[in-house]
N, C-alpha and C positions, 0 to 999 in steps of 0.2 A: 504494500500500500504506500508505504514512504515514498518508497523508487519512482510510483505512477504519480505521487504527487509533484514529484521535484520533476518529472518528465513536462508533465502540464504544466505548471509553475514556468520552465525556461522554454519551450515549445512554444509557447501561445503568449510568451512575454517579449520577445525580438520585434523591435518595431522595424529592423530592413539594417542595409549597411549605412554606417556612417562615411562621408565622400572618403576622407582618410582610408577608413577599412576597406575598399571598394578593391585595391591590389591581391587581397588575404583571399582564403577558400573561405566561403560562407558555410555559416554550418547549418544544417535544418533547424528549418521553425516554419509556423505556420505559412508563411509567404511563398515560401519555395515546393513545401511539401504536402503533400495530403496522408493520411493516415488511413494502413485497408487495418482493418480491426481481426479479418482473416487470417490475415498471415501475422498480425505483430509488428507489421512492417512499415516501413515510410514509402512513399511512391512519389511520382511525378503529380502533380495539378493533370485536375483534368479540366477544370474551368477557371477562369478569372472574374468571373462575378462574383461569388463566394468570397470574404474574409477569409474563412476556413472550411479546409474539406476532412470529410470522415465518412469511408465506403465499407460494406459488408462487398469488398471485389471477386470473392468465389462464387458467390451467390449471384451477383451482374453478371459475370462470365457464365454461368452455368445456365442463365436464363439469354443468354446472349443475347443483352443489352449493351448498344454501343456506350461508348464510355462519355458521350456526350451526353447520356439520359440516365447515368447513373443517379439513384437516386444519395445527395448528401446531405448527411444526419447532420454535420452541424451549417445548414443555410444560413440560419438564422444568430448563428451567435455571436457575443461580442469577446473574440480572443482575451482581450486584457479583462474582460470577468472570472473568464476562466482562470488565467492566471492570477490573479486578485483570491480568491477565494482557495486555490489551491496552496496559495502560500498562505495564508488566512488560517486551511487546517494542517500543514505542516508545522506551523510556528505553534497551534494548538495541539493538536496530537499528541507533537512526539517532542517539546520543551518538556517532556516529566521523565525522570531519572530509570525508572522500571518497565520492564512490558508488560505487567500487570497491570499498571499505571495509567501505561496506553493502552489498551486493550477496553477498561474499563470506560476513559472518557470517550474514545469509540464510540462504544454502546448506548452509554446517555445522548450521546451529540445526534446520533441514528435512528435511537429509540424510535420517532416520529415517523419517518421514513419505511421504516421494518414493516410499524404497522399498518399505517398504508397498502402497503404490498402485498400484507395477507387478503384486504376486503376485495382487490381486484379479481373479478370472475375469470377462470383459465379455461 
């Protein structure tokens, strides 16, 4: 959970190169990359209207869907929320000494969400 937090956190926090940096290899972030959730993996953009992309890509390829109608889970979002909030529960989390510690504020922070999840019909 850490890992995914510090992932989002620096991924969706890059606002592009600085003129200076523009010589250097840029590294991914959401500008450059889109994320298939399939594989784990970073990919190429497939649009430029999106902020941010995020594709279930096995699943589009399997229904052979051009990659210009995939559908992307994050249309709508504002990257630096993302990253705002991810450091938000990094800095919440996991500042407490034990993984009992973390574990527990976890749970309370969650609680709400958990149970939500049971009343949705499957």
């Amino acid at each position: 959970m850490k890992l995914f937090l510090q992932f989002c956190r620096d991924f969706f926090n890059w606002d592009g190169p600085s003129p200076a940096s523009e010589q250097r290899v840029l590294p991914s972030w959401y500008g450059t990359s889109a994320i298939d959730v399939s594989s784990g993996k970073l990919m190429d953009r497939c649009s430029r209207r999106a902020r941010a992309e995020l594709y279930f890509a096995d699943a589009e390829c399997s229904l052979q869907v051009h990659t210009s109608d995939w559908m992307n889970v994050l249309h709508n979002v504002d990257p630096d929320d993302i990253s705002r909030a991810a450091g938000v529960a990094l800095d919440s989390w996991f500042n407490v000494k034990t993984p009992r510690k973390v574990w527990g504020k976890l749970k309370r922070d969650l609680a709400n969400v958990m149970q939500f999840s049971q009343h949705i019909p499957r």
